[in-house]
C-alpha positions as CSV (number, residue, x, y, z in Angstrom):
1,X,242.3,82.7,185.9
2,X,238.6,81.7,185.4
3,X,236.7,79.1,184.9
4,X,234.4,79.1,181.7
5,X,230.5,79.6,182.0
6,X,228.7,76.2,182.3
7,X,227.2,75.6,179.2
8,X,225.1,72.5,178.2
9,X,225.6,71.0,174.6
10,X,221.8,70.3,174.5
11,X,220.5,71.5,177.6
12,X,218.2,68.1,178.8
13,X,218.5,66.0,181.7
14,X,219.1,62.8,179.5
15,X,222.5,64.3,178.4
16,X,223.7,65.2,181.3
17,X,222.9,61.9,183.3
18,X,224.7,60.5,179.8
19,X,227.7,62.6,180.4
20,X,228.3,61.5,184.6
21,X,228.0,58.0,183.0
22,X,230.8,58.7,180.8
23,X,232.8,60.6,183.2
24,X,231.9,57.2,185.4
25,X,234.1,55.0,183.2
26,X,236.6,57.5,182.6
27,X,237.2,57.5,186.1
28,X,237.0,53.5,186.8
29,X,239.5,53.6,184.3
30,X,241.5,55.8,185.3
31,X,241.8,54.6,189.1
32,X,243.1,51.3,188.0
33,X,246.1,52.5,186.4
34,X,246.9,55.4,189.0
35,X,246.3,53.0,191.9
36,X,249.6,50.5,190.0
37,X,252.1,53.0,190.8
38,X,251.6,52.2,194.2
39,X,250.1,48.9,194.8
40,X,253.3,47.0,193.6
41,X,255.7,48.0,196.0
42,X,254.3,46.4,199.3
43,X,254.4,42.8,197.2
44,X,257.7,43.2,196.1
45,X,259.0,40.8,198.9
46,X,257.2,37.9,197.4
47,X,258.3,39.0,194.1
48,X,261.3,38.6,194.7
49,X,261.2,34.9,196.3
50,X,258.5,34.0,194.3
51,X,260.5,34.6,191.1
52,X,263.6,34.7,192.4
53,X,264.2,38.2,191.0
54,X,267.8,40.0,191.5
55,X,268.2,43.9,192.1
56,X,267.9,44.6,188.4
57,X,264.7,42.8,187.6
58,X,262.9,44.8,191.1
59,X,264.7,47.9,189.5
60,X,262.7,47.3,186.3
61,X,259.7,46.0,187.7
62,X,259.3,49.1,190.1
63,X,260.8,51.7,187.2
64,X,259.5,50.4,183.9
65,X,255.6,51.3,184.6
66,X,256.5,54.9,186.0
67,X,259.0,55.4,183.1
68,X,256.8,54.1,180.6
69,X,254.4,56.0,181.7
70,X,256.1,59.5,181.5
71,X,257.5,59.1,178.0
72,X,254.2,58.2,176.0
73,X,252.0,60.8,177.9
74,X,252.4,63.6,175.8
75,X,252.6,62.0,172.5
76,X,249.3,59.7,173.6
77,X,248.1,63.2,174.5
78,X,248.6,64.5,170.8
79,X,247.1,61.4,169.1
80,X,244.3,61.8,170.8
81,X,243.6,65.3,169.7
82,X,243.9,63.9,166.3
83,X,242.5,60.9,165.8
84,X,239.9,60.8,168.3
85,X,239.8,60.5,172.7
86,X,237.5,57.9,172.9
87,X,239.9,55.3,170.1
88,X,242.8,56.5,171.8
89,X,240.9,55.7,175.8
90,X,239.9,52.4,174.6
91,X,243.3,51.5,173.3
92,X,244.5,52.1,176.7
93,X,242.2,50.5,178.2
94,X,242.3,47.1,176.6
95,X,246.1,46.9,176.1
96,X,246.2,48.0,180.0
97,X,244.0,44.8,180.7
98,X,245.7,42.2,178.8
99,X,249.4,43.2,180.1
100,X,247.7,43.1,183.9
101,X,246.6,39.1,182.8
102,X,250.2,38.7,181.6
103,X,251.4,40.6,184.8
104,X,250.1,38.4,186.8
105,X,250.4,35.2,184.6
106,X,254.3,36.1,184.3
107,X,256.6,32.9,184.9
108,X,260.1,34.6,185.6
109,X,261.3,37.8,186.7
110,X,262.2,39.0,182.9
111,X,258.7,38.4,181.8
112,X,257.2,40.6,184.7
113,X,259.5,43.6,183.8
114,X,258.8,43.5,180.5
115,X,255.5,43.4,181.1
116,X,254.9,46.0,183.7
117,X,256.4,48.6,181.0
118,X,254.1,47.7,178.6
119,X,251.6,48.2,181.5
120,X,252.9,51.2,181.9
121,X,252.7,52.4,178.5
122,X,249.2,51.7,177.8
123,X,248.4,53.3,181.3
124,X,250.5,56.6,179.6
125,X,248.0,56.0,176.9
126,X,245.0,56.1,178.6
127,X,245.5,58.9,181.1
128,X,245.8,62.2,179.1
129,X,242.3,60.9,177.2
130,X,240.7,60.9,180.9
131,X,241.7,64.6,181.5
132,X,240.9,65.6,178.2
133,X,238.0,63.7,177.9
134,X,236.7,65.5,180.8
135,X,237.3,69.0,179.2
136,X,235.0,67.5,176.6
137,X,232.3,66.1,178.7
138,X,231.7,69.3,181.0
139,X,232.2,73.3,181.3
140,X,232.2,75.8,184.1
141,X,231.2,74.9,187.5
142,X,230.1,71.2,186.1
143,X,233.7,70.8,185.1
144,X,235.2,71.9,188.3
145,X,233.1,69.1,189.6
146,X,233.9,66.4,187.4
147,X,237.7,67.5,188.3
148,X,237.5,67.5,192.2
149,X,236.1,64.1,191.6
150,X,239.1,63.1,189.7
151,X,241.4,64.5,192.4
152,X,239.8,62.5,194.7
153,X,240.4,59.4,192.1
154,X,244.4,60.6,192.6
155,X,244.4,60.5,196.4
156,X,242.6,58.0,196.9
157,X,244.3,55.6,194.5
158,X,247.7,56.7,195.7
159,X,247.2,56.3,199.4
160,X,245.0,52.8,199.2
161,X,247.3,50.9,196.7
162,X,249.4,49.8,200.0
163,X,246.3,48.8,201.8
164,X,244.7,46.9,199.2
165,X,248.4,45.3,198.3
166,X,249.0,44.2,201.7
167,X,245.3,42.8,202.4
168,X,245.9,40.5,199.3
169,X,249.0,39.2,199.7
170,X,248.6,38.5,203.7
171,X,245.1,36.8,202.7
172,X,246.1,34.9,199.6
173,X,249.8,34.0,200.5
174,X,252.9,35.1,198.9
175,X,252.2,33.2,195.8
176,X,249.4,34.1,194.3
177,X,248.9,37.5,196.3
178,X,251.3,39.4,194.5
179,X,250.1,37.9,191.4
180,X,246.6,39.1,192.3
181,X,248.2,42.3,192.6
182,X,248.3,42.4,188.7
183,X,245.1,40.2,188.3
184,X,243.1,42.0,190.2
185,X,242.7,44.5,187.0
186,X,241.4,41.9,184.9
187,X,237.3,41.3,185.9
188,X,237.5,45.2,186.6
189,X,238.5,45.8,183.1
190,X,235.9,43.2,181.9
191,X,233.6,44.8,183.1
192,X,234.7,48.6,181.9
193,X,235.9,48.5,178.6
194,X,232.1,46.8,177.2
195,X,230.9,50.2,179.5
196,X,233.2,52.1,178.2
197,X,232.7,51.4,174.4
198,X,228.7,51.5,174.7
199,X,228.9,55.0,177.2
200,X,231.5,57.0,175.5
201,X,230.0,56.8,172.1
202,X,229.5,59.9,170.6
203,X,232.2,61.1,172.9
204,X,235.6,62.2,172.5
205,X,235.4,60.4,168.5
206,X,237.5,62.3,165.6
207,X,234.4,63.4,163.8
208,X,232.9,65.1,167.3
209,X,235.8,66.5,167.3
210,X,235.8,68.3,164.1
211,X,232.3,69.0,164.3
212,X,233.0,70.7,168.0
213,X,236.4,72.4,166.6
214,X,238.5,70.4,169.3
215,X,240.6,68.5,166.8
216,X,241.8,67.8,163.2
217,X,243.9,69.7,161.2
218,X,246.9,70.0,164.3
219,X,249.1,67.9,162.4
220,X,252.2,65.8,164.3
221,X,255.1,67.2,165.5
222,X,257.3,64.0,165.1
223,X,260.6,66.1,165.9
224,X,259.2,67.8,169.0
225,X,257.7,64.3,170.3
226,X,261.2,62.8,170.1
227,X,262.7,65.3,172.0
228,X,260.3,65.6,174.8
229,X,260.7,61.6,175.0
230,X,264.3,61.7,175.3
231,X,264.4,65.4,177.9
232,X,261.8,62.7,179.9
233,X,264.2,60.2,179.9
234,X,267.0,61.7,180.5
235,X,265.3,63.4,183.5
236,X,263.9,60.8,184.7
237,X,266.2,57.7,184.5
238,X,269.1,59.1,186.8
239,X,266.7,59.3,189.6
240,X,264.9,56.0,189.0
241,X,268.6,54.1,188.7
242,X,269.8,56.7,191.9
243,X,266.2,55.2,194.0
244,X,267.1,51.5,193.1
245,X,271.2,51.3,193.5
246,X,273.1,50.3,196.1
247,X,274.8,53.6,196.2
248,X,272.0,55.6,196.2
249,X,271.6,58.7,194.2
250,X,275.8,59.0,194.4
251,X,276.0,56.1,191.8
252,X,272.8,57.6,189.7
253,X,274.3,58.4,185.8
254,X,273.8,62.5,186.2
255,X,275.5,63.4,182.9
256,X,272.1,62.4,181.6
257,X,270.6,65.9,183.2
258,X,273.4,67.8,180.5
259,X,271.4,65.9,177.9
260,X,268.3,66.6,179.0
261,X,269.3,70.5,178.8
262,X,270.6,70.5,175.7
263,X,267.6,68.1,174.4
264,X,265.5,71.1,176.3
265,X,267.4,74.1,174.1
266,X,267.2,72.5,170.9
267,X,263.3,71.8,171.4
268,X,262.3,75.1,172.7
269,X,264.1,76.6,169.1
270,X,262.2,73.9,167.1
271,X,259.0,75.0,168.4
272,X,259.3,78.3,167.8
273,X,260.6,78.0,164.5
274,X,257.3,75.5,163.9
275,X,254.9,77.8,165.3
276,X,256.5,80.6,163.4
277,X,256.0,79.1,160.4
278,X,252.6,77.7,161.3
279,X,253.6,74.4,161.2
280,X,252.5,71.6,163.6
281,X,253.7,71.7,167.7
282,X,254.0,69.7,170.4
283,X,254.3,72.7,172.5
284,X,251.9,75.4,170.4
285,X,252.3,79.0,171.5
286,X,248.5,79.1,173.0
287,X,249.7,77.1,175.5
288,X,253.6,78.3,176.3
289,X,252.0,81.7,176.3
290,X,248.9,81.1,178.7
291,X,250.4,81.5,181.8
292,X,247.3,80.4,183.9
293,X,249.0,77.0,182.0
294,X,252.7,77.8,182.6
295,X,252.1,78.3,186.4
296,X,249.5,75.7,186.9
297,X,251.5,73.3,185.4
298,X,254.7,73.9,187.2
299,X,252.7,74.0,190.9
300,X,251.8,70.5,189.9
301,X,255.2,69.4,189.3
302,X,256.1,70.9,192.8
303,X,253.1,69.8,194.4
304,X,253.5,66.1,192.9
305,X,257.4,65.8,194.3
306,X,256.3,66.0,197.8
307,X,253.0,64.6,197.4
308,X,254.1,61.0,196.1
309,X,256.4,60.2,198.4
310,X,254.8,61.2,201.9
311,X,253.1,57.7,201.9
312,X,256.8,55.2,200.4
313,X,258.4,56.8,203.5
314,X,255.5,56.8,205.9
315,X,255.1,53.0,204.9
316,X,258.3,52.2,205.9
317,X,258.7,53.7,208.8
318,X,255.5,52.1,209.8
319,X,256.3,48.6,208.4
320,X,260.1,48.3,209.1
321,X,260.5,51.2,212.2
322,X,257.1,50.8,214.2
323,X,257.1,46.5,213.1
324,X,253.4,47.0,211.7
325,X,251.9,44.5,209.2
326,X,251.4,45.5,205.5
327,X,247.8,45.2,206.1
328,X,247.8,47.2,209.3
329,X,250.6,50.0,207.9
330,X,248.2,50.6,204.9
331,X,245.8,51.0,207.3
332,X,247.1,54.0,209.1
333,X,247.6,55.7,205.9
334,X,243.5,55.6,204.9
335,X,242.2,59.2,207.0
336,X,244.9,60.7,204.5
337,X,242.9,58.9,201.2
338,X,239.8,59.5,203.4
339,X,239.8,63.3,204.0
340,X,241.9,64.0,200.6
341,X,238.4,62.4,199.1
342,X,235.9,64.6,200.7
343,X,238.0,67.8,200.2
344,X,238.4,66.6,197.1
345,X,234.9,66.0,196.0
346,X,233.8,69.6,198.1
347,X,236.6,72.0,195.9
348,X,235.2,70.8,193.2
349,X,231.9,73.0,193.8
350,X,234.4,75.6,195.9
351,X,236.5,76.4,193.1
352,X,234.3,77.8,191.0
353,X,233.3,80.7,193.5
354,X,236.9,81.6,195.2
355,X,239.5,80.4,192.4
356,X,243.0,79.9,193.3
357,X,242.2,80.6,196.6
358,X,241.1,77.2,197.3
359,X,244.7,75.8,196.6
360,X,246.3,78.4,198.8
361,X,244.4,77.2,201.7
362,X,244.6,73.4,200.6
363,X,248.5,73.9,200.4
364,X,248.4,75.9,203.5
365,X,246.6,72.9,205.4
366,X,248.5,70.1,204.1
367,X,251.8,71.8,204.8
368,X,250.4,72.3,208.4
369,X,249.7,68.3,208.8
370,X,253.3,67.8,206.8
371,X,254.6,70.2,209.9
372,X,253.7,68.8,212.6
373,X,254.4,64.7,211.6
374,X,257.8,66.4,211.0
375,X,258.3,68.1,214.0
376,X,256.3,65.0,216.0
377,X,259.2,62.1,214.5
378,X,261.9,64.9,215.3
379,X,261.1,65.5,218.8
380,X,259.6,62.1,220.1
381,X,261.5,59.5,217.7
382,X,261.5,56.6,220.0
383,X,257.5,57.1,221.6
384,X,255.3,54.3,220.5
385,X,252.3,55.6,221.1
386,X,253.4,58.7,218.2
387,X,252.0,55.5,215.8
388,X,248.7,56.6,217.1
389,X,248.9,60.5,216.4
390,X,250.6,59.7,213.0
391,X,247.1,59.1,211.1
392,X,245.5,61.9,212.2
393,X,248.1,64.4,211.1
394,X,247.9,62.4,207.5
395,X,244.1,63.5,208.0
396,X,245.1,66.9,208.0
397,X,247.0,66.7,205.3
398,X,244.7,64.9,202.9
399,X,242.1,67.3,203.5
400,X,244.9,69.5,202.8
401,X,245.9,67.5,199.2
402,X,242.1,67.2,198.1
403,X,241.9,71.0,198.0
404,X,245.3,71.3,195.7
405,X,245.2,68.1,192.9
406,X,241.8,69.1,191.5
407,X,241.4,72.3,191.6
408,X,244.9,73.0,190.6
409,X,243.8,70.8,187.3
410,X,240.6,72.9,186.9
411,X,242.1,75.8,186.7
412,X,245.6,75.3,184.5
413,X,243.4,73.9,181.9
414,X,240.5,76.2,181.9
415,X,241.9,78.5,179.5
416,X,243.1,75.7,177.2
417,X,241.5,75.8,174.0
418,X,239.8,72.4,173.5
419,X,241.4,70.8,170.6
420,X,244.6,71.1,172.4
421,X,243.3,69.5,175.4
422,X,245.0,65.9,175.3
423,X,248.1,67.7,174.1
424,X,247.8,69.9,177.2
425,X,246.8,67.2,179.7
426,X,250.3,64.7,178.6
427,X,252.1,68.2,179.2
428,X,250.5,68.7,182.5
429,X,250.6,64.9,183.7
430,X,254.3,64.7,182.4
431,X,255.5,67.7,184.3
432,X,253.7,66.1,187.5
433,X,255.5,62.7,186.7
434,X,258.7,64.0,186.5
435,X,258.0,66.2,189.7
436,X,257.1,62.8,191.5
437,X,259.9,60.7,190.4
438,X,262.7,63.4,191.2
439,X,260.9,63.9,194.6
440,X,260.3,60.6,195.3
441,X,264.1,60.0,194.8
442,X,265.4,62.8,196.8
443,X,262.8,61.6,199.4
444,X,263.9,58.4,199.8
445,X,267.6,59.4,199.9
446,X,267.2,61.6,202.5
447,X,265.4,58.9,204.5
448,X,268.0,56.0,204.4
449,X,271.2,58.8,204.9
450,X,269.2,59.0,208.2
451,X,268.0,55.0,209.0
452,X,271.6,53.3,207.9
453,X,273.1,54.8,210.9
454,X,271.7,52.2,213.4
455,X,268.3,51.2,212.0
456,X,266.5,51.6,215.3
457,X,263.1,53.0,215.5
458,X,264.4,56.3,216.0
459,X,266.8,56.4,213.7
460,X,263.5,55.8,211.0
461,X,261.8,58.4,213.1
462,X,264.2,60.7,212.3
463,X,264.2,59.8,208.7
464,X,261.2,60.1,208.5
465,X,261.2,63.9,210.2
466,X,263.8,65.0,207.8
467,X,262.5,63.8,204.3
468,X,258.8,65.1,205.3
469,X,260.4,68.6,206.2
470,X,261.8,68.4,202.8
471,X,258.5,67.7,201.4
472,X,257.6,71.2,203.1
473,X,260.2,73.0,201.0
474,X,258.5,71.2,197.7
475,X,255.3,72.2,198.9
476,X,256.7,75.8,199.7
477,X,257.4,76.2,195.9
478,X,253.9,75.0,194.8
479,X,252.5,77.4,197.6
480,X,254.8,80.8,196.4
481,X,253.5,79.5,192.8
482,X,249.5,79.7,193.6
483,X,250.2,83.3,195.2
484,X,251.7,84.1,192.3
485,X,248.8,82.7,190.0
486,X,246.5,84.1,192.7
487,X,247.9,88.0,192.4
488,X,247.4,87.9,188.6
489,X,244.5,86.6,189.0
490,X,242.3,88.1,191.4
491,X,239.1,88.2,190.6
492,X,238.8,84.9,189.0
493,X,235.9,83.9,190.9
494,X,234.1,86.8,190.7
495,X,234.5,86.5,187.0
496,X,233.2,82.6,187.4
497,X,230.4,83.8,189.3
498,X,229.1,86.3,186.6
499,X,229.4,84.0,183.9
500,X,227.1,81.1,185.5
C-alpha cells in the first residue's frame, strides 16, 4: 500500500497556509467530541448525587454518547459525500454545541441522558467529515502529516479527558464541576464554528465536490444504512448493557449478536446485488475489494479494543487501588498522551518513507510498555512505590500508540477513491467503535472478576495485570494484521518515495 504523490491544487503558499487553517478547525473540532468519550466518567460521582441518578440513568448517560455515536457514523459518512463535508461538519458542529449547553444546563437525570445521545449523535455527525475532509485538504506526504496530527488529536483527547475532568470538578465542586464538564464545550464552540464557517469555505461544499469528482451522483443506499444501524446495535448494546449491570457481562442480552449475524448476511447479499446492478452502496465494491482498506480497517478495530480501555482500568486502579485523587490519577496517565503526541506528530512525516512498517514498530513498542505494566501489577501487586514506575511504562506505550492511530489511517484510506471518502471514514471509525466498546467491556470484566475477591490493593493490581495482558492479545491481532498488510505490500515506501 502507498501513499499518493503530494500534489498541490494550485501550487502557492497562500493555499497551503489556507488549507493548515482548515485542517486547524477540523481538528479543534474534532478534539472536543473525542475528548467526551472520556471526560464524563470521572464526574459520574457527582452526577449521580447531584441529580440523584439511579443505575439506569448512569447506564444511559455513559452508553447513549458512545452508542449514538456508532450508529450515525457511516450514514453521516454518506451524506456527506453527497451533499457536501463542509454542510454536513457544520451541522455537527453546532448541534454538538447546543446539546453540550443543554448537557450541562440539564435539571434531572432523564434530561442529561437524553441529551448526551443527542451529543452523541451530532459528534457521529461531525467525525467522518474530519477524516474525509482531510482526504480533501491534503495528498501524499502532506496528508500523512495532516493524519499523524490527527492521531495525536486521538491520544491526546483520550488520555487527558480524566485529567481535565478531575481538575474541574475538584476546583469547582461537585455541583457545577460536572456540569462544566459539558459546558466547557460551549465558548470553544463559539469560538470554532464562526472559524469554521469563514475557513472551510470553498472546502468540502457539494459543488467542489463535483467539480473535483469526489461526490454527486452516489445515490443513498437506504436499505444498506438500516442494516448497518441495526448489525451496530445489535453489536454494540449487549456489551454496553454487559459494562453497566450488576451481573456483568453474564446478564448482557447476547441473542442480539444472532441478529447482528443475520442483519450481517442479509446486507452483505444486498450489496452485491446493488453493486451488481450498479445501483447505490453503502458498502461499494472499490472499497470491500481494496484490501489495503479491508486490513487497515480491521487492525483498527483490534487496535482500538485494547487501546480504549488501558486508561478506564488504569484509572481505577489508581483512583480506587493506589487511593489517588482524580486530579492526581489523571495525572499519571499524561507521558502516555504526551509521548503518543510526539510520535504521533513524527509518523506522520515517517510514514511516507517506510509504510506499514511504522505501525509494526509502533505496535511492537506499545505492546512492550503493555508487557511490562502487566508483568510489573502481576509480580509486585501490593508495592507502593510501582505507582511511580506505572507512568513511565504508559510512556512507552504512547510513543508506542502515536506510531499505530495515524498512520494506520493514512494508509487504509490512501487508496480510497475520494468521493467515497466520508463513506469510507464512518466505515473505518465504526469498525474502531465497535472494536472499543467490545474491548472496553471485556476489559472491564476481566478487571472486577479479579478486584471483587477482596478489593485490596493487590487484588486491583492483579486486575489490572490480567485485563492489560488481554489487551496484549488485542494488540497481537492488530500486529499479525500489519505483517500481513506489510508482506503484500512491501515496497510501499519506496513507491511513496518515487512518486514525491
Amino acid at each position: 500500500m502507498s501513499l499518493p504523490p503530494s500534489r498541490s491544487a494550485s501550487g502557492g503558499q497562500p493555499q497551503d497556509r489556507a488549507r493548515w487553517r482548515a485542517f486547524a478547525v477540523i481538528l479543534a473540532a474534532g478534539f472536543m467530541t473525542l475528548l467526551d468519550v472520556s471526560i464524563v466518567n470521572v464526574a459520574l460521582p457527582s452526577i449521580e448525587a447531584g441529580l440523584a441518578a439511579d443505575d439506569a440513568h448512569i447506564q444511559w448517560i455513559v452508553a447513549g454518547y458512545s452508542l449514538s455515536f456508532g450508529l450515525v457514523l457511516v450514514p453521516a459518512g454518506r451524506l456527506g459525500d453527497l451533499l457536501g463535508r463542509r454542510s454536513m461538519f457544520l451541522l455537527g458542529l453546532i448541534g454538538f454545541v447546543v446539546a453540550s449547553a443543554a448537557c450541562g444546563l440539564a435539571q434531572d437525570a432523564a434530561w442529561l441522558a437524553v441529551t448526551r445521545i443527542v451529543q452523541g449523535a451530532f459528534a457521529g455527525i461531525l467525525n467522518p467529515q474530519v477524516i474525509a475532509l482531510i482526504q480533501d485538504l491534503f495528498r501524499g506526504p502532506a496528508r500523512a502529516r495532516a493524519f499523524g496530527y490527527f492521531g495525536m488529536t486521538i491520544g491526546v483527547s483520550t488520555a487527558i479527558g480524566p485529567l481535565l475532568g478531575g481538575v474541574l470538578v475538584s476546583s469547582l465542586g461537585p455541583e457545577l464541576g460536572w456540569r462544566s464538564v459539558f459546558l466547557i464545550n460551549v465558548p470553544v464552540g463559539l469560538v470554532v464554528v464562526p472559524l469554521a464557517a469563514r475557513w472551510l469555505r470553498g472546502h468540502g461544499s457539494a459543488a467542489a465536490q463535483r467539480r473535483s469528482g469526489s461526490g454527486g451522483g452516489l445515490g443513498l443506499d437506504g436499505v444498506g444504512l438500516v442494516l448497518i444501524a441495526g448489525i451496530v446495535l445489535a453489536v454494540m448494546w449487549p456489551f454496553i448493557a454487559g459494562t453497566e449491570s450488576d451481573r456483568g457481562l453474564a446478564g448482557a442480552p447476547w441473542s442480539l449478536l444472532g441478529v447482528a449475524a443475520v442483519l450481517a448476511v442479509v446486507l452483505v447479499l444486498w450489496e452485491r446485488r446493488q453493486d451488481g446492478r450498479g445501483r447505490p452502496a453503502i458498502l461499494p465494491g472499490v472499497l470491500v475489494r481494496n484490501r489495503g482498506f479491508v486490513l487497515g480497517a480491521s487492525l483498527g478495530a483490534a487496535y482500538f479494543g485494547g487501546f480504549t480501555g488501558i486508561f478506564i482500568v488504569a484509572t481505577m486502579w489508581l483512583q480506587q487501588g493506589v487511593g489517588l485523587p482524580a486530579w492526581l490519577a489523571g495525572m499519571a496517565q499524561m507521558p502516555f498522551a504526551v509521548a503518543s503526541a510526539v510520535s504521533a506528530a513524527r509518523s506522520g512525516r515517517r510514514v511516507s518513507q517506510r509504510g506499514r512498517r511504522v505501525v509494526v514498530g509502533g505496535l511492537l513498542l506499545m505492546m512492550t510498555g503493555v508487557a511490562a505494566l502487566s508483568l510489573l501489577m502481576a509480580l509486585r501487586p501490593e508495592e507502593p512505590w510501582t505507582v511511580w514506575v506505572v507512568p513511565v511504562l504508559l510512556g512507552i506505550a504512547g510513543a508506542g500508540s502515536g506510531s499505530v492511530i495515524s498512520p494506520n489511517q493514512a494508509l487504509t484510506l490512501a487508496d480510497v477513491p475520494t468521493r467515497h471518502a466520508g463513506t469510507a471514514s464512518g466505515l473505518l471509525q465504526t469498525l474502531q467503535r465497535l472494536g472499543a466498546t467490545v474491548g472496553l467491556a471485556l476489559m472491564t470484566s476481566l478487571f472486577f472478576s479479579v478486584v471483587d475477591t477482596d478489593g485490596s490493593l493487590a487484588a486491583y493490581s492483579r486486575g489490572l495485570a490480567v485485563s492489560t495482558a488481554f489487551t496484549l492479545i488485542l494488540l497481537g491481532v492488530a500486529l499479525v494484521i500489519a505483517l500481513v498488510d506489510q508482506r503484500a505490500h512491501p515496497h510501499a515506501h519506496d513507491e511513496a518515495d518515487a512518486g514525491r
